[in-house]
C-alpha positions in Angstrom: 89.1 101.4 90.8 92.2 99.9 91.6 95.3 99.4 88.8 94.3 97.4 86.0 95.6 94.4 85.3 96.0 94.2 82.1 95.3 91.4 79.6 98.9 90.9 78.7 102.4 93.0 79.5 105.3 93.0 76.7 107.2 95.3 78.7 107.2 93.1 82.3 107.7 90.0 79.6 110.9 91.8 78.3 112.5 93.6 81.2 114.4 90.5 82.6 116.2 90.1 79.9 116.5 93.8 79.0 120.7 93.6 79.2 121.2 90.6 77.6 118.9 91.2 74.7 121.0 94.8 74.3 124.0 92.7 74.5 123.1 90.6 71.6 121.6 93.5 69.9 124.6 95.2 69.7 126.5 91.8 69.1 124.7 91.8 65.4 124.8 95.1 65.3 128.4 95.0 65.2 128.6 91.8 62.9 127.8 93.1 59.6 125.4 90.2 59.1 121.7 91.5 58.9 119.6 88.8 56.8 120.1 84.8 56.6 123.3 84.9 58.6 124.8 83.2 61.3 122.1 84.1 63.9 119.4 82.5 61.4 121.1 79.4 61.3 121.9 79.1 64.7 117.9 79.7 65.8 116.7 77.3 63.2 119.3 74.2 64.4 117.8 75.4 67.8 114.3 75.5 67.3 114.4 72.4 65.3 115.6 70.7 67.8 113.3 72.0 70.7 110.3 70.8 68.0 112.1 67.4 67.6 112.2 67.7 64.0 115.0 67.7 61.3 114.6 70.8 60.2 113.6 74.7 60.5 113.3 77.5 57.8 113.3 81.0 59.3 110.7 83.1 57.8 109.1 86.7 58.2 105.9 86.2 59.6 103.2 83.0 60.8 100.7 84.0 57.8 104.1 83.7 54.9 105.0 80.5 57.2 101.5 78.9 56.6 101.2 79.6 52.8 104.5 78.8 52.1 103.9 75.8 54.3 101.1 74.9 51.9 102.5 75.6 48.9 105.5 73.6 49.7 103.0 70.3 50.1 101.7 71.4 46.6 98.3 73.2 47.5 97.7 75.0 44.3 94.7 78.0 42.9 91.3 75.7 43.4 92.6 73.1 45.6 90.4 72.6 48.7 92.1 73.0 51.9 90.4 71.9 55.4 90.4 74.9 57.9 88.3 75.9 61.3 86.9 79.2 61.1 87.5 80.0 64.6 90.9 81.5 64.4 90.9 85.0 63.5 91.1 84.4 59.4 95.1 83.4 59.5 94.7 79.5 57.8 91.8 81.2 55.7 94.2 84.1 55.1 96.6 82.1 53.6 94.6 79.6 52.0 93.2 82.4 49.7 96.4 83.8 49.0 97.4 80.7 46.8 94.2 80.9 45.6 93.0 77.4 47.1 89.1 77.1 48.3 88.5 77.2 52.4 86.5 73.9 53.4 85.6 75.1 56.7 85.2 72.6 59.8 83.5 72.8 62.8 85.3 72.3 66.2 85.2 70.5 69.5 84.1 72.1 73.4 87.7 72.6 73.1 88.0 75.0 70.2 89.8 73.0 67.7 89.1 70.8 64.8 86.4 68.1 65.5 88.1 64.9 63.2 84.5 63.4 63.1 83.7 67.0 61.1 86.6 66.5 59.1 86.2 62.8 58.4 82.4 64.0 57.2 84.5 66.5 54.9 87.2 64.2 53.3 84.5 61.5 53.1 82.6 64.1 51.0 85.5 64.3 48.4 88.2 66.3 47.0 90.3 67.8 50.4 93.8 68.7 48.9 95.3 69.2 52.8 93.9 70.3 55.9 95.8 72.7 58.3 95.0 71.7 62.0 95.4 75.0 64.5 96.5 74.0 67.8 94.4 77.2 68.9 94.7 79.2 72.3 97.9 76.9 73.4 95.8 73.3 73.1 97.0 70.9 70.9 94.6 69.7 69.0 93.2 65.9 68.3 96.1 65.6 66.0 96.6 61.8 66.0 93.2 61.5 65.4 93.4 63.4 62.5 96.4 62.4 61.1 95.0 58.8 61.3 92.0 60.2 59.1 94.0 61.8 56.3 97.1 59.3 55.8 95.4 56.8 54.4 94.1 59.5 51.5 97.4 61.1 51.4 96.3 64.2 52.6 99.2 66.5 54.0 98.3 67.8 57.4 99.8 71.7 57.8 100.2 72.1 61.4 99.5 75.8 62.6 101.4 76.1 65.9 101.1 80.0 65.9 99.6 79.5 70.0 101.4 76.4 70.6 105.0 76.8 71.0 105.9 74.1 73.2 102.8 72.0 73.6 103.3 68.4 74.1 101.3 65.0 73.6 100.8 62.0 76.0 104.1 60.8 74.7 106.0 64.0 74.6 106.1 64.9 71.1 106.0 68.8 70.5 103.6 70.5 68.8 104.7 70.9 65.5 106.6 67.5 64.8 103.2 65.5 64.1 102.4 66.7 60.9 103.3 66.9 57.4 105.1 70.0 57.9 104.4 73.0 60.4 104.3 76.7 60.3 105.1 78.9 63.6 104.4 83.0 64.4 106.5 84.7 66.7 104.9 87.9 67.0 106.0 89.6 70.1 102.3 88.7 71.9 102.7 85.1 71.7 104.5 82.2 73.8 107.9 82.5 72.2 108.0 86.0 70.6 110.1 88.1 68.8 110.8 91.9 69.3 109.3 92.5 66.0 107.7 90.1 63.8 109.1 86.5 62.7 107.9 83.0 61.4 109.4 79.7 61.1 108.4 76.1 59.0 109.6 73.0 60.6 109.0 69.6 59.0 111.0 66.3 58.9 110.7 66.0 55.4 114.2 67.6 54.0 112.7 68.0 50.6 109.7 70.1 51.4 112.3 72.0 53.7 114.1 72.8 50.5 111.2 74.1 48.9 110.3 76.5 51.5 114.0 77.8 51.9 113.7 78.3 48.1 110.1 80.2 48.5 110.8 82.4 51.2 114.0 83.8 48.4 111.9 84.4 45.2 111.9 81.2 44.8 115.3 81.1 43.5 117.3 77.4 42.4 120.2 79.6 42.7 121.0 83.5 42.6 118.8 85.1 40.6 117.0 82.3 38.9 113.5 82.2 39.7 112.7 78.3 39.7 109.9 77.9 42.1 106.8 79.5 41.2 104.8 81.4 44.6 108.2 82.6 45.7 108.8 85.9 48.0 110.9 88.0 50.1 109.9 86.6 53.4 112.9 86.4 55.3 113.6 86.1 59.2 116.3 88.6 59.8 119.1 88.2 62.2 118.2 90.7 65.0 114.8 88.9 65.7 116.6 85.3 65.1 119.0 86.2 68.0 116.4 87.4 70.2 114.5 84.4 70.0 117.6 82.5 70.4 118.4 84.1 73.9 114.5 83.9 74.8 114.2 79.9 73.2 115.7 78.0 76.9 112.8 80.1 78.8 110.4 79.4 77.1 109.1 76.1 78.8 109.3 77.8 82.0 107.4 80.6 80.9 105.0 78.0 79.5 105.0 76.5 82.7 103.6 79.7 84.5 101.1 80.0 81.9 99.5 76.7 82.6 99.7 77.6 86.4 97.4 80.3 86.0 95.2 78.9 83.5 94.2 75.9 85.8 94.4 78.1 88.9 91.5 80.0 87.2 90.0 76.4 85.9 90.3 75.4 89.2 88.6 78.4 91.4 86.6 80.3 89.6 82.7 79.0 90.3 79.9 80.9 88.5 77.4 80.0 86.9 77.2 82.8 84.8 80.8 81.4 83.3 82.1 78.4 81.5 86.1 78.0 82.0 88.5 75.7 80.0 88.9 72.1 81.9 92.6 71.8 83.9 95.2 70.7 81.8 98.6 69.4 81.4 101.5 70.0 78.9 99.0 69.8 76.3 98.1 73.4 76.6 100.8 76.2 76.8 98.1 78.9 78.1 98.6 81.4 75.3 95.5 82.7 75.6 92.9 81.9 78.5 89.5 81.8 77.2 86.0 81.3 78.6 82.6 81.7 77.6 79.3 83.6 78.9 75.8 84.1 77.3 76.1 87.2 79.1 79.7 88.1 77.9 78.8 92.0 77.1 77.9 92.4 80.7 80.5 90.4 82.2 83.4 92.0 80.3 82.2 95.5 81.5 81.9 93.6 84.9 85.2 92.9 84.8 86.4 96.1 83.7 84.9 97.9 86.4 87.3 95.7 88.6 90.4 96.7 87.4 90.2 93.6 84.7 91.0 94.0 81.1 89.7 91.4 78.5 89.1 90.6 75.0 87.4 88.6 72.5 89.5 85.9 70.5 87.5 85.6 68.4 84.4 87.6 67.4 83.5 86.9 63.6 84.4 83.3 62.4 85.8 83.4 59.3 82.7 82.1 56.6 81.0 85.3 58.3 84.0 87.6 57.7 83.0 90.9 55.2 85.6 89.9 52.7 83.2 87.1 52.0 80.0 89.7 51.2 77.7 87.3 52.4 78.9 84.3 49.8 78.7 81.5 52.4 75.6 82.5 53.8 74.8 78.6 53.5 77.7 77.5 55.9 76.4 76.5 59.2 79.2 75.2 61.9 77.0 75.7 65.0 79.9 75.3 67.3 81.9 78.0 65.8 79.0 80.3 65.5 78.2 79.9 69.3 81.9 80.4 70.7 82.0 83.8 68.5 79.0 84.8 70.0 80.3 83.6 73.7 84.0 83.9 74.1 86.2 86.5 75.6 89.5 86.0 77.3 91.2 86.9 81.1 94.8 88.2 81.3 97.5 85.0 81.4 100.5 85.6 80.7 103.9 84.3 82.5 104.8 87.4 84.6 101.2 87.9 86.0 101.6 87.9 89.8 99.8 85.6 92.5 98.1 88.4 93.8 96.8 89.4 90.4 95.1 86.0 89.4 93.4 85.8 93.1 92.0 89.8 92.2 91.0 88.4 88.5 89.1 85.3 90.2 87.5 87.2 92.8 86.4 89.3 90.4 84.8 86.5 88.1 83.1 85.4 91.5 81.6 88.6 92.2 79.7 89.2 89.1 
């Protein structure tokens, strides 16, 4: 068997910009400012502005970015929050950290939220917000569901976690559409950090300076514990600078991505196969998945070719253990099926030509 290609490469992702992220290593290094400091500030004004929005809170991680996110709309302990259950358990995670109820939806062929589900669901009564996951790099049908919650005036929590950079018919980026917006940047994803690192980013100045106030303890000022849900989630200024040096590549590398992806889309032709339709700068190509009835056999297929793959993802989230069987009576039959059917071929931006045509011919063979 010949090298594997593998699934994804941090360290070919990195290397390019191996000296200038040790320059600005050592340039923080050197500064005496380790936490909320001039590097923070500098990424958020950045990365606000690449979203299109007014403003960016720096964060630890894209699970505190969603809670705070939804505590900063008001989602309290009972509210019932709209989620897809496709997505690994992150909205679900931090919906029952507040202590809010999971109203799971079923998605579309294209793996997000279907809005005729979630119209069915806020018809049915009592959705407190509804977090929309732009998931594997698609945006979602977010003006369709924006036009079904505002006139309810239910928040919409975008979770862009797979979607730096995505873009509507009109250009807007994916996480300027909602309510307010929570990002990851954990090193495996479109724009990641060389550790772990979140970010909010709404238009809404206000719910801004709630999150700023719940990521510190929720403190009015120093010491003073004003905001209740408050925490130590904090993007520090190492990871705030690398992001800042890796922000202007990103739509290139998003770029490549979406090569790939519709390269595959476009040239691979088995039955035995379903693959994501071409797409444009609606989909970022974080992750490129497809599904098989016969996915056990074609991922070992695959393997034996030199092809690494996984499954995003194999237990939706109403049929996770933490649940012990408590929402047994929760059918989304689209959901269930991609669980059962999904896996995912390497696509990331510094995948080589020669590479995708071994990954395709492999597909081909099987």
């Amino acid at each position: 068997m010949s090298i594997t290609i593998p699934l994804n490469s941090l360290l070919r992702h990195t290397q390019p910009l191996h000296d200038e992220l040790a320059r600005v290593a050592d340039e923080v290094i050197r500064s005496g400012y380790y936490v909320l400091g001039p590097h923070v500030k500098a990424f958020e004004q950045a990365f606000a502005s690449y979203c299109g929005v007014s403003d960016c809170v720096g964060v630890a991680n894209g699970t505190d970015a969603l809670e705070l996110a939804l505590r900063a709309v008001g989602v309290a302990a009972g509210d019932p929050v709209a989620v897809v259950a496709n997505a690994a358990m992150y909205s679900t995670s931090a919906v029952l950290a507040i202590g809010a109820t999971p109203v799971f939806v079923d998605v579309t062929d294209e793996a997000n939220m279907d809005p005729v589900a979630l119209l069915a669901a806020v018809e049915a009564g009592g959705v407190r917000a509804v977090v929309v996951t732009h998931l594997y790099g698609r945006l979602a049908k977010i003006e369709e569901i924006i036009a079904i919650t505002a006139p309810h005036g239910i928040p919409v929590v975008e979770d862009c976690a797979q979607a730096h950079g995505a873009r509507g018919a009109t250009g807007r980026v994916a996480g300027g559409y909602g309510t307010i917006a929570s990002f990851s940047f954990y090193p495996t994803k479109n724009l990641g950090a060389l550790g772990d690192g979140g970010a909010v980013v709404t238009n809404d100045a206000a719910l801004a300076g709630r999150v700023r106030q719940l990521r510190q303890y929720g403190w009015g000022r120093k010491y003073s514990n004003e905001v209740p849900g408050g925490r130590n989630s904090r993007l520090d200024e190492l990871q705030a600078a690398m992001l800042g040096t890796m922000l202007p590549q990103l739509d290139g590398w998003n770029e490549r991505r979406r090569q790939i992806a519709n390269h595959y889309s476009a040239t691979i032709r088995n039955p035995a196969i379903t693959v994501p339709v071409e797409a444009g700068r609606e989909y970022v190509g974080h992750l490129y998945v497809v599904r098989s009835e016969q996915r056990d056999a074609f991922r070992e297929h695959l393997g034996s070719h030199g092809v690494e793959t996984d499954v995003h993802y194999p237990i939706p989230d109403h049929r996770q253990p933490c649940f012990a069987g408590r929402l047994e009576q929760v059918h989304l039959p689209r959901t269930e099926s991609f669980a059962a059917t999904v896996f995912s071929l390497p696509c990331f931006p510094e995948l080589t030509d020669s590479e995708v045509e071994r990954v395709v011919e492999a597909c081909n063979r099987f």
